[in-house]
Structure formats: structure tokens, C-alpha cells
C-alpha positions, 0 to 999 in steps of 0.5 A: 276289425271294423271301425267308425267315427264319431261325429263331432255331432255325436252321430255315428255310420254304421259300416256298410258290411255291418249293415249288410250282415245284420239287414239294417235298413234306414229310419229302423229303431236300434237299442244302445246299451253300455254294458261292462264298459263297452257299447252295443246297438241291438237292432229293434225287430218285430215279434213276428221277424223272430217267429222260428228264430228258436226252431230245434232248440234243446229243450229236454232239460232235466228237471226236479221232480216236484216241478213236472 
């Protein structure tokens, strides 16, 4: 498990291995959320980063006949 500290400042580091695996870069925009007690970043992309983030996804669900 990985760890940080916040700052008497309230600022917080992102572990370099959490930043490696989620390619954080410097001056990049994050969403914080508390959700159920907890704390969670959500990194910011571009629409364009997330062009094909869905490719091969099943998308043969069954469906109601009054709605084809």
C-alpha cells in the first residue's frame, strides 16, 4: 500500500509510482471527490486521449422489443 502526508499546508505528493502508472504530468488538472468516506483524485483527460479507450466492448445487450 502507498502512502502520503499531508502538508501542514494541506498539499499532498503524489507517489512517484502512482505517477508513473497513471502518467501524471506537472500543472495537469485532477478532480477530488469524497465519495463514501474516502478520497479520490480522478486525473482530468482530453476527449481525444479517451478516443478508443472503449474498443471491443460488448455491446450485444438484450433489449425490450418496443425499444429496437
Amino acid at each position: 500500500m502507498t502512502t502520503a502526508t499531508v502538508s501542514p499546508q494541506f498539499q499532498v505528493v503524489i507517489p512517484k509510482k502512482i505517477r508513473k502508472d497513471f502518467n501524471l504530468l506537472p500543472g495537469q488538472k485532477i478532480q477530488v471527490l469524497g465519495y463514501k468516506g474516502r478520497i479520490e483524485f480522478i486525473p482530468l483527460r482530453n476527449p481525444r486521449e479517451m478516443r478508443g479507450m472503449l474498443k471491443g466492448i460488448e455491446t450485444s445487450v438484450p433489449r425490450d422489443n418496443d425499444r429496437l
